[in-house]
C-alpha positions in Angstrom: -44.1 19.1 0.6 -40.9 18.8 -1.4 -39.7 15.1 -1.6 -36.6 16.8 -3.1 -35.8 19.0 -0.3 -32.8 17.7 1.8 -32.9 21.0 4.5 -31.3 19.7 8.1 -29.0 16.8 6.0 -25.5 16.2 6.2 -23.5 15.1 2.9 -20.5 13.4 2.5 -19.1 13.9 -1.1 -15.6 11.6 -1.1 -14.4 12.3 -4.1 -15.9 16.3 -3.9 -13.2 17.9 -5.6 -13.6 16.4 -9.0 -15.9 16.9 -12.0 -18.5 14.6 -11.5 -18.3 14.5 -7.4 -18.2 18.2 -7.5 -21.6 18.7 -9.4 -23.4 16.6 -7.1 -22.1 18.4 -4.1 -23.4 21.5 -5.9 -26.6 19.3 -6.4 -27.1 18.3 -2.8 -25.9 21.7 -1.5 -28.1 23.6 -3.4 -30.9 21.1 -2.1 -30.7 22.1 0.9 -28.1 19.7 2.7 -24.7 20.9 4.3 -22.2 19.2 2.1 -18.6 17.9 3.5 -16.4 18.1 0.8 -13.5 15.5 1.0 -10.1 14.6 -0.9 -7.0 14.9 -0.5 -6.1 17.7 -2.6 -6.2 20.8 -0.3 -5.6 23.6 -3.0 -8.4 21.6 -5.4 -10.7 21.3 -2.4 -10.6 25.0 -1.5 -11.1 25.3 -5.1 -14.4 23.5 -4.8 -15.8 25.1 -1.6 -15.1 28.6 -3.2 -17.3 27.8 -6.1 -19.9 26.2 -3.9 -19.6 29.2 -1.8 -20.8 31.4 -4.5 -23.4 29.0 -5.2 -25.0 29.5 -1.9 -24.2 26.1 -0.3 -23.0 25.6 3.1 -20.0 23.5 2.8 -16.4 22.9 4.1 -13.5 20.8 3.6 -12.1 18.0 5.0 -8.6 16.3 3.9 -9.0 12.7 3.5 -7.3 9.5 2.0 -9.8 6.9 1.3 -7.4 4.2 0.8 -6.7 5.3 4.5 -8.7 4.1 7.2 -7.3 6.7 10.0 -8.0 8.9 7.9 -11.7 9.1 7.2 -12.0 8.3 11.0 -10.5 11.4 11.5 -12.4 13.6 8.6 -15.6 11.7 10.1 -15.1 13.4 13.6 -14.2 16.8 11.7 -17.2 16.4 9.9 -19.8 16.1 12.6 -18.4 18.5 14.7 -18.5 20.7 12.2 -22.1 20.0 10.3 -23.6 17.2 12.8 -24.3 13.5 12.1 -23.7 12.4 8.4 -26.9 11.1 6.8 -25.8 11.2 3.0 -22.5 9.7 1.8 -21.5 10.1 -1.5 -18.6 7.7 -2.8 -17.3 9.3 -6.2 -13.8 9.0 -5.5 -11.9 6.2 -8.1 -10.3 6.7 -11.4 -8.2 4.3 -14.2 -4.7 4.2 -13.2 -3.1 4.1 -16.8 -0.3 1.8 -15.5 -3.2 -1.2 -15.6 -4.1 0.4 -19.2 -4.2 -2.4 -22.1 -2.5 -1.3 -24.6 -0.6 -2.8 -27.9 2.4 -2.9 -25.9 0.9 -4.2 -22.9 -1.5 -7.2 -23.5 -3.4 -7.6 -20.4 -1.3 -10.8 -19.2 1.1 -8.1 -18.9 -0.3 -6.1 -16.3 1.2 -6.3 -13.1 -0.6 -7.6 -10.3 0.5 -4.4 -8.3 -1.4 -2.3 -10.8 -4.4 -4.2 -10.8 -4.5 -3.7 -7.0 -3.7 0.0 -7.4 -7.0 0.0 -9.5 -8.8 -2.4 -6.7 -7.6 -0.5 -3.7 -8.8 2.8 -5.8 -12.1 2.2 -6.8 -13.2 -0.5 -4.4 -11.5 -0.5 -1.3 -11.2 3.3 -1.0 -13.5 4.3 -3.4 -16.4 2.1 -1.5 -15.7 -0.3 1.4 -13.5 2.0 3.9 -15.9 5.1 3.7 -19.0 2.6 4.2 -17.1 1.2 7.1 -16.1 4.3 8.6 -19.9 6.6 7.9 -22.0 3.2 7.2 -22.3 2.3 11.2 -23.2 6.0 12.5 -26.1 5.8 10.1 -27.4 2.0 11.1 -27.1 3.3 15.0 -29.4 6.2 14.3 -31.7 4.3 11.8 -31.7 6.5 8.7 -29.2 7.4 6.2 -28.5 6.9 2.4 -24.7 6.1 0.7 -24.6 6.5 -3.4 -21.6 5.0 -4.3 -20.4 5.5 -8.2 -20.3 2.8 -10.4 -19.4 2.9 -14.1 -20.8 1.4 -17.6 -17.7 -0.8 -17.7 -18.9 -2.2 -14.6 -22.0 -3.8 -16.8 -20.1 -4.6 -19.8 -16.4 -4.3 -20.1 -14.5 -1.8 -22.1 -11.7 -2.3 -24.7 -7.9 -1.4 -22.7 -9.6 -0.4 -19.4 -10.5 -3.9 -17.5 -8.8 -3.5 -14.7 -11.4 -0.3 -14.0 -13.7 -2.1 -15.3 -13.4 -5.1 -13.0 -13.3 -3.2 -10.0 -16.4 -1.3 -10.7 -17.8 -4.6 -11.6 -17.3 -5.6 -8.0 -18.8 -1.9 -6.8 -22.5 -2.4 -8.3 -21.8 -6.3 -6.0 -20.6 -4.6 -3.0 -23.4 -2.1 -3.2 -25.8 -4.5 -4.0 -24.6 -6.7 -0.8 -24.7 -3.5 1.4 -28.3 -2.7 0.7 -29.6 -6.0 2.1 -27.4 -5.9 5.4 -28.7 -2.3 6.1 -32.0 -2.4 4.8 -33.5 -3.9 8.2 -31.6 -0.6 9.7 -33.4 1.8 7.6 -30.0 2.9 5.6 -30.4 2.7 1.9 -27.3 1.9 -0.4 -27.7 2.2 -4.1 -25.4 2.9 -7.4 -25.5 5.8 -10.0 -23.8 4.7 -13.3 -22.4 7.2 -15.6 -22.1 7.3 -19.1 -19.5 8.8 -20.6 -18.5 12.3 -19.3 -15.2 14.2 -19.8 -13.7 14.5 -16.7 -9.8 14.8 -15.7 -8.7 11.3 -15.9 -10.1 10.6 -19.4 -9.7 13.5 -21.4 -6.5 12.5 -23.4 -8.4 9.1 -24.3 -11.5 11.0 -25.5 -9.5 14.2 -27.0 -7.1 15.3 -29.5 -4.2 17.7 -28.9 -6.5 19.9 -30.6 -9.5 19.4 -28.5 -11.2 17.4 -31.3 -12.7 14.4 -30.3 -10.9 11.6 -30.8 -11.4 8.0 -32.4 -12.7 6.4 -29.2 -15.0 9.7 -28.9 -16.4 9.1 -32.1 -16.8 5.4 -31.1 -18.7 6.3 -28.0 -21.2 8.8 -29.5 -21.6 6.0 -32.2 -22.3 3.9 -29.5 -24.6 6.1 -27.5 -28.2 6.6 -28.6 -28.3 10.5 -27.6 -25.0 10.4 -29.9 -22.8 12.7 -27.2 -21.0 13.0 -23.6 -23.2 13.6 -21.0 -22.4 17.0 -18.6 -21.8 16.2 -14.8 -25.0 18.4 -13.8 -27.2 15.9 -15.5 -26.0 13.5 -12.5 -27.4 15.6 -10.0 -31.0 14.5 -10.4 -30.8 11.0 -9.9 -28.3 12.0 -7.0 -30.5 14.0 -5.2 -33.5 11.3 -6.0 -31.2 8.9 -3.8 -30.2 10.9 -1.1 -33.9 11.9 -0.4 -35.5 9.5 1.9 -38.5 11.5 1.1 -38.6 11.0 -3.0 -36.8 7.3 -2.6 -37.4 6.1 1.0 -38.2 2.7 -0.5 -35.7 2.4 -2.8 -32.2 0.5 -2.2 -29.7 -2.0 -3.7 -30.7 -0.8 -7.4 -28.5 1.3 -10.1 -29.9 4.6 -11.9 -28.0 4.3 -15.4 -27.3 8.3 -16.7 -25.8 7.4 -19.6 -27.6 8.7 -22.9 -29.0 5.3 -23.6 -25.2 3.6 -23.8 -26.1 0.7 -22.4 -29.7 0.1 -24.4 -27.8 0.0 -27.4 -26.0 -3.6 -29.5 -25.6 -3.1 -33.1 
């Protein structure tokens, strides 16, 4: 028997089309599971199922908003009529808005409360609590099912001019944490991945030159990270396919796999 086998599953990858959410739809795909890819990007998301495609996954896309209740309701039905009842949800959509950035300029008393939301409503609220909502109750009816939702380092200890993020992934490892003991009883497990530091769209001007040289805060982070460099978004796909396997983690839930080189092991 292969614990890590997820043949006859149904994933939900929110979040699908970017680096890190793309590599563990690959991950699941090529596990075995049918893999919904959703955003709402339609030319990225074909994008995605093309190269997923060639990897031999079955997959599909689905346009959704997940700031949007309506709109997952909707990609939900599209979804199972497509590939059957979800039993894997993936939440790896979220992202800094640079607007709630500190910065020399902008002390953060000088954030506007409308951009702290923005980062709230991103990586919280759509990132986590609406898809849970809208896939979470499906799963308790039918008594299995596991949701990974994407935390962050900074959720553990803050980072220097991204708090905001920070905060709101703070309150995703809670949220997750809270989740796992409602559900538990109802055989649907809910537990956190937490990523070090991986180049992905919505950092790569913090952690590059113009020259694609890393930058200062690049060379701060592998100071700061015992394996001493970025980690690549297929190293997530273990611990992802871990989680979504009732088989290999049936007993697992409410806990955080850290993949992040050792960055959070390390003080001085």
């Amino acid at each position: 028997m292969n614990r890590f086998r997820l043949d006859g599953e149904t994933a939900v990858v929110l979040g699908g089309t970017g680096a890190l959410g793309g590599a563990i739809a690959q991950g699941l795909g090529e596990a075995g599971a049918k893999v919904a890819v959703l955003g709402r990007n339609a030319a990225r998301g074909a994008e995605r199922v093309e190269a997923l495609l060639k990897a031999g996954v079955k997959t599909q896309f689905f346009t959704a908003n997940a700031v949007d209740r309506a709109s997952l309701l909707a990609a939900q039905d599209a979804v199972e009529a497509a590939f059957g009842p979800v039993s894997i949800l993936v939440n790896a959509a979220g992202g800094n808005d640079p607007k709630a950035t500190v910065t020399a300029e902008r002390p953060i008393e000088a954030i506007a409360i409308e951009d702290w939301q923005a980062n709230f409503d991103l990586n919280l609220i759509g990132g986590v609590l609406l898809p849970c909502q809208v896939f979470g109750p499906g799963m308790c009816e039918r008594g299995r099912g596991s949701i990974i939702n994407i935390a962050s380092v900074s959720a553990h200890l803050p980072l220097s001019r991204v708090m905001t993020y920070s905060a709101a992934k703070a309150a995703v490892l809670n949220l997750s944490q809270f989740l796992a003991r409602e559900w538990a009883r109802k055989k649907v497990r809910v537990n956190t991945i937490t990523p070090g530091f991986f180049p992905a769209e919505q950092n790569r001007t913090l952690l590059f030159n113009p020259d694609g040289s890393p930058s200062p805060r690049a060379q701060s982070i592998f100071q700061h990270t015992p394996m001493g460099r970025f980690g690549a978004p297929e190293e997530l796909i273990g611990a992802a396919v871990f989680l979504a396997s009732e088989a290999a983690s049936g007993f697992v839930t409410g806990t955080d796999i850290r993949v992040d080189g050792g960055f959070l092991s390390q003080t001085i």
